[in-house]
C-alpha positions as CSV (number, residue, x, y, z in Angstrom):
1,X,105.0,45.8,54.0
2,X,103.3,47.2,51.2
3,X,103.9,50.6,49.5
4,X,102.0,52.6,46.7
5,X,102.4,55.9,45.2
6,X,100.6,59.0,46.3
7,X,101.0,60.5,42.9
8,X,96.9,61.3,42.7
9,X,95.5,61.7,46.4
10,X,97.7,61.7,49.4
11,X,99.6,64.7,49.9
12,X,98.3,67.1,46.8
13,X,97.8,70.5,49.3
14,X,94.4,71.7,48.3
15,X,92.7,71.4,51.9
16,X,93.2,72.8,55.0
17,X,92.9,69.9,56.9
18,X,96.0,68.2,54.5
19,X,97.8,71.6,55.2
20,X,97.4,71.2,59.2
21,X,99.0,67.3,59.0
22,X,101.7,68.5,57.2
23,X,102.6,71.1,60.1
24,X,102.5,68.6,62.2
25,X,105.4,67.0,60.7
26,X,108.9,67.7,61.7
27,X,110.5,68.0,58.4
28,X,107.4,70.2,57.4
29,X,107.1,72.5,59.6
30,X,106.6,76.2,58.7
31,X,107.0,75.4,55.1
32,X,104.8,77.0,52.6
33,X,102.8,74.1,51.4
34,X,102.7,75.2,47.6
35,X,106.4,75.0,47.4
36,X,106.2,71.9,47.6
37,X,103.3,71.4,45.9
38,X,104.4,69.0,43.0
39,X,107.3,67.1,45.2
40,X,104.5,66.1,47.9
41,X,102.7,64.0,45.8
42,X,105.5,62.0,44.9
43,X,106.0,60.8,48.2
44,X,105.2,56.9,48.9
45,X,103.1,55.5,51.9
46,X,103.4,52.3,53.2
47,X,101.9,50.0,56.0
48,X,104.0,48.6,58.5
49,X,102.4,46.0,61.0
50,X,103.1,45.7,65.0
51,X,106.4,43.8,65.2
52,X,107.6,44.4,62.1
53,X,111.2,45.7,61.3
54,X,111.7,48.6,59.2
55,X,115.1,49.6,59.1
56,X,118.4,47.4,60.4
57,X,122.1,47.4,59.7
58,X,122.1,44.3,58.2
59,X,120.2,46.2,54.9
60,X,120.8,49.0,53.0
61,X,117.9,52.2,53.1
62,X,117.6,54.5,50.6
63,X,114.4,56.7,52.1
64,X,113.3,58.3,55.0
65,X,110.2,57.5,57.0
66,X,107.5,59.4,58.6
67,X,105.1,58.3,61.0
68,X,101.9,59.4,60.2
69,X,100.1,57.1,62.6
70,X,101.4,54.5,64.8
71,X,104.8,54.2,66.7
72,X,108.0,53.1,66.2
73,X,110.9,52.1,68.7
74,X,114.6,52.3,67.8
75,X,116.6,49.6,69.6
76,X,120.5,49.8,69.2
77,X,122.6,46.5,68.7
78,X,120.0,43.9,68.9
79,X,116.0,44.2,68.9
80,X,116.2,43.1,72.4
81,X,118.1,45.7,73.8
82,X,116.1,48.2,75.4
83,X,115.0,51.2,73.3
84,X,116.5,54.4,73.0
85,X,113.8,56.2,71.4
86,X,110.3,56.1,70.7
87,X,108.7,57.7,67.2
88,X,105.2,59.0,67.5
89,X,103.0,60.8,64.4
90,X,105.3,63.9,62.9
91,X,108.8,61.7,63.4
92,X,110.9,60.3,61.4
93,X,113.4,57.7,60.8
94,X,115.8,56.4,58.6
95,X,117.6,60.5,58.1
96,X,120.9,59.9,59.8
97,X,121.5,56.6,57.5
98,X,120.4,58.5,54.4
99,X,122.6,61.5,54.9
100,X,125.4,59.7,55.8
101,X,125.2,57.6,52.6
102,X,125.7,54.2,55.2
103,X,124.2,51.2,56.7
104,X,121.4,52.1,59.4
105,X,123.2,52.3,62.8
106,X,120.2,50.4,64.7
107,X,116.6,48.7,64.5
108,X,114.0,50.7,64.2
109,X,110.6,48.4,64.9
110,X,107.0,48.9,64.7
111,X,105.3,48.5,68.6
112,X,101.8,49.3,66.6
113,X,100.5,49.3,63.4
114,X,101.8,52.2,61.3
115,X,100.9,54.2,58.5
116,X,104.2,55.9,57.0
117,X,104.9,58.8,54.8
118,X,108.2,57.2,52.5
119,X,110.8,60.3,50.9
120,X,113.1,58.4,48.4
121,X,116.8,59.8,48.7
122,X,116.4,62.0,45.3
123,X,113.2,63.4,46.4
124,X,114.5,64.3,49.6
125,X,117.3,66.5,48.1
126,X,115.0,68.1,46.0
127,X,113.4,69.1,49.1
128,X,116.5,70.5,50.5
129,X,117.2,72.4,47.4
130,X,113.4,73.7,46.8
131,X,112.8,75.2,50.6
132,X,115.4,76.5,53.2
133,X,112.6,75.6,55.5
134,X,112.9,71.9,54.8
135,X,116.3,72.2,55.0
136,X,116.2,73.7,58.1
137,X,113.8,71.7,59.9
138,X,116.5,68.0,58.7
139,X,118.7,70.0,60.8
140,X,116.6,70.5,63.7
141,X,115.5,66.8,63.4
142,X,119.3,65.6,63.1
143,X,120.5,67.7,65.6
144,X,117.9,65.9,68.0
145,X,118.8,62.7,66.9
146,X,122.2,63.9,67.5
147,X,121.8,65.2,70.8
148,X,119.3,62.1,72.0
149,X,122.1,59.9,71.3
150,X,124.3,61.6,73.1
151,X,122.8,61.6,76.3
152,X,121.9,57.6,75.9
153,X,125.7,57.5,75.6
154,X,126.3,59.5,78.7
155,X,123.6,57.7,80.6
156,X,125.2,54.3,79.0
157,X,128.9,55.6,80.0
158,X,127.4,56.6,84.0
159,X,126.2,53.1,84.0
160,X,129.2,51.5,83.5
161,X,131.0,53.6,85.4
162,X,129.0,53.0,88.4
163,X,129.4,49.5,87.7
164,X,133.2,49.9,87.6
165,X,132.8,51.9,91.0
166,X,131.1,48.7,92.5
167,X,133.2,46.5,91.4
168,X,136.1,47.9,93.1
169,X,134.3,49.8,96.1
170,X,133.3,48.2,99.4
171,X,129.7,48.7,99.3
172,X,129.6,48.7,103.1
173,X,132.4,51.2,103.4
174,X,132.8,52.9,100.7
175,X,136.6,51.9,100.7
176,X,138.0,50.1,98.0
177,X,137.7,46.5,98.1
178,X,140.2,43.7,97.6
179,X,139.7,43.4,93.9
180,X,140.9,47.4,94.0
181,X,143.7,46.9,96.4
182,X,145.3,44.2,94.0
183,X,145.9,46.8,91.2
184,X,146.1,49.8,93.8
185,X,148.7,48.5,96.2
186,X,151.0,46.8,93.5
187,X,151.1,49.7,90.9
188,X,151.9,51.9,94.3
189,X,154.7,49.4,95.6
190,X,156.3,49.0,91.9
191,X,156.6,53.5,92.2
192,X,158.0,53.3,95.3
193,X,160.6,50.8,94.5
194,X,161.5,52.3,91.1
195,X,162.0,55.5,92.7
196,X,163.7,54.6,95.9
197,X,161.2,55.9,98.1
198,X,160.0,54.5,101.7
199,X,156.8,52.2,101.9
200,X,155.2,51.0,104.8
201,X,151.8,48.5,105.4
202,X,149.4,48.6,108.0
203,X,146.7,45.8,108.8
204,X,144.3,46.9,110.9
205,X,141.5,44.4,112.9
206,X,138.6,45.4,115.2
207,X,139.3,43.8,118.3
208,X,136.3,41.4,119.8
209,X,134.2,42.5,116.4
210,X,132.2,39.1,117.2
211,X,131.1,40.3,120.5
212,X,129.5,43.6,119.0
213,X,127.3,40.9,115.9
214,X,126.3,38.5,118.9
215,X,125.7,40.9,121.4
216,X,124.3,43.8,119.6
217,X,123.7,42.7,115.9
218,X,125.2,42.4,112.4
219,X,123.4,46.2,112.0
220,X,125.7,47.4,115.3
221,X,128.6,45.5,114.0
222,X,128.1,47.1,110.6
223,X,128.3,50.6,111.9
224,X,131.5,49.5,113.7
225,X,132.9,48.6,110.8
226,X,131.8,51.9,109.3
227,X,133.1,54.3,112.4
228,X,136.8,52.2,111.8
229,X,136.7,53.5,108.1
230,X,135.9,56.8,108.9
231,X,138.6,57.3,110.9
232,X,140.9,56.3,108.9
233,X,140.1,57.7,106.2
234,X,140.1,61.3,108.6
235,X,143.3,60.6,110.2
236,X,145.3,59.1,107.1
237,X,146.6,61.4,104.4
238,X,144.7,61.5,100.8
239,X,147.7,59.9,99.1
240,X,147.3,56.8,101.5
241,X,145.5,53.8,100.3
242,X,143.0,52.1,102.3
243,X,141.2,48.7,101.7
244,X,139.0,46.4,103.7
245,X,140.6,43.3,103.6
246,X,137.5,41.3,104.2
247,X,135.6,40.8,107.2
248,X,136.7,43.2,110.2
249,X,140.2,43.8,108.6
250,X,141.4,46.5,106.8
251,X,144.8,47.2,104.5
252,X,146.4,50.7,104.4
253,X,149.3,51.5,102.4
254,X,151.3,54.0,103.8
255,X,153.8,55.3,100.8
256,X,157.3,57.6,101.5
257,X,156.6,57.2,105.1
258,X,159.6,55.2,107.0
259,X,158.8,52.8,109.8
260,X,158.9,55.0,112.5
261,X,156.2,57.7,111.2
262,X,154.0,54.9,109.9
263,X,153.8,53.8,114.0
264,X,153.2,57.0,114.7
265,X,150.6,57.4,112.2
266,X,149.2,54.3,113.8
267,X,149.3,54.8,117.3
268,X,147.0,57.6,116.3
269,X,144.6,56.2,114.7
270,X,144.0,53.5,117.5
271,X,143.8,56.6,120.3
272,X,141.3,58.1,117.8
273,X,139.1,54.8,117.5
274,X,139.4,53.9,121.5
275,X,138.2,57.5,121.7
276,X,135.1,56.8,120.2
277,X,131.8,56.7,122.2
278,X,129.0,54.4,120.2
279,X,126.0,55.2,121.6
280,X,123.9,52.4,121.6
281,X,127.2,50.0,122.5
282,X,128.3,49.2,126.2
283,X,131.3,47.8,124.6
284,X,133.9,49.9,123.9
285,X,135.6,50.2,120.1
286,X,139.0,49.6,119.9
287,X,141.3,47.8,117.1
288,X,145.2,46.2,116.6
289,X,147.2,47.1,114.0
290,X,150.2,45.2,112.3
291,X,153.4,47.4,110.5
292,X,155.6,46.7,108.0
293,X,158.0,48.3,106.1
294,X,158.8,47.4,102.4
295,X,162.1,45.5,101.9
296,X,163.5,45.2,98.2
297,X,162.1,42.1,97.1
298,X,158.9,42.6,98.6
299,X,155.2,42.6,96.3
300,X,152.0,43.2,97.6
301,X,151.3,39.9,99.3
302,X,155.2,39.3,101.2
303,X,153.9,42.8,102.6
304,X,150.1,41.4,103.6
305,X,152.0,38.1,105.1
306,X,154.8,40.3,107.3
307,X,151.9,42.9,108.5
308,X,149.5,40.3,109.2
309,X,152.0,38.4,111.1
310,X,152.4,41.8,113.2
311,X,148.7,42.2,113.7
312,X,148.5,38.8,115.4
313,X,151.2,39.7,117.8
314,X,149.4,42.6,118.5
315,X,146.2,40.5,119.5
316,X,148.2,38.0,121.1
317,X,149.8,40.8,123.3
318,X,146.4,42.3,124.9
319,X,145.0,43.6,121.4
320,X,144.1,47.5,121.5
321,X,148.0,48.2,120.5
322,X,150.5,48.3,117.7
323,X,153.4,46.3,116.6
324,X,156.1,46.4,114.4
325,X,157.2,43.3,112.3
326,X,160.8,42.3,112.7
327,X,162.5,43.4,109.7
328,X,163.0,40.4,107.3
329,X,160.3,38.7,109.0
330,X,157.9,36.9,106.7
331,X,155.6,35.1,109.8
């Protein structure tokens, strides 16, 4: 990277063409060329090759750079991370680090060869203090730096909440998956017991779900699957928490209902899912569901164990039906 002094030819204003690439830089713009007229020429230039890095946290700056031809990319964290900005002719880089009197917060990188306008720090304030034009304009351009970083951080912060939406929601469903019911369940057991309130568990199965993937398809079974969550999530209430289990089974906690309005609740559901008519399906839709009620020393899994032990009664009674574990049951 080599650098030289404009002091006798670059940027002394006595042309029209040298006027017209001045407006076309940001920090220029507007600005009565002769006002700056003996502060121009004391700017540097310098060549920066493709590939090259020109600014990076792990060095100091003390100027600000303006592209005058070529590009630059500005890569936060490593130079491999993907870029969050891209400098054509008229930008700049290296203000925010300057004003702020700190480290550069990120790479900026040459994708091309570039040709660079250089403004020391004491040259820039001299710019500030000779035109409230120039002044003006570092505003505008750190209010866009400013307001481009801010919506990479909003875009960043969407990503990663959508990632923390996928890793706890079924992406078949659109329930919550077991990784969600772990933290879900547990906190909502732990409020229950703490304030003496009733709890109750259902598991829920689809009956004969491997008839409906041999008969008609992992696509039919899918939108069985689908149909099932629906209606629970229509016939449950919003401070109920349902999970699929895993395969064809599904988790619903129940809270302050006793045992006898969670059956209810149940029985409902399964007259709402026999009710349904698929149809591209000759086989009808209908599930078994297990209930039980929280004891004192129960967590999460005794709960999952003592429902699931229901469920199987149910499917060893007929299926299509609902049954109560024994209390104090744990098979």
């Amino acid at each position: 990277m080599s650098m030289v002094n404009l002091e006798s030819s670059a940027y002394a204003v006595d042309t029209d063409f040298r006027r017209s690439l001045l407006q076309g830089i940001a920090l220029f713009r507007g600005i009565d060329a002769e006002t700056l007229s003996d502060l121009l020429p004391q700017c540097g230039r310098v060549d920066v090759s493709e590939g090259q890095v020109l600014l990076s946290p792990e060095r100091e700056n003390h100027c600000v750079y303006v592209v005058l031809s070529g590009r630059l990319s500005v890569h936060l964290g490593s130079l491999d991370a993907p870029k969050i900005a891209d400098l054509g002719p008229g930008s700049c880089a290296g203000e925010m680090s300057l004003i702020e009197n700190k480290d550069p917060s990120a790479f900026v990188v040459s994708t091309e060869d570039c040709h660079l306008m250089v403004i020391s720090h004491t040259l820039l304030w001299r710019m500030v203090d000779r035109s409230h034009t120039f002044c003006k304009n570092l505003l505008i351009v750190l209010s866009e730096r400013v307001r481009s970083d801010n919506e990479y951080i909003a875009s960043s912060l969407g990503v990663l909440r959508q990632a923390e939406r996928n890793a706890h929601t079924d992406a078949l469903t659109g329930l919550g998956n077991r990784h969600w019911m772990r933290t879900m369940f547990e906190r909502e057991v732990m409020r229950t017991l703490h304030a003496k309130k009733a709890l109750c568990l259902m598991m829920v199965d689809v009956d004969n779900f491997k008839v409906f993937n041999d008969e008609y398809g992992h696509i039919a079974g899918d939108r069985v699957l689908v149909a099932v969550a629906d209606a629970l999530r229509e016939f449950l209430r919003p401070t109920d928490l349902i999970a699929r289990f895993g395969g064809d089974e599904f988790a619903v906690l129940l809270p302050d209902l006793k045992i006898n309005q969670a059956r209810q609740t149940a029985e409902r559901i399964r007259q709402q899912v026999a009710a349904l008519s698929p149809t591209s399906l000759a086989t009808a839709i209908t599930i078994s569901i297990g209930i039980a009620d929280r004891a004192d020393d129960d967590d999460v899994a005794t709960l999952v164990q003592r429902a699931d032990a229901a469920l199987y009664d149910a499917k060893d009674a007929g299926r299509n039906r609902v049954v109560v574990a024994v209390p104090g049951s744990d098979e």
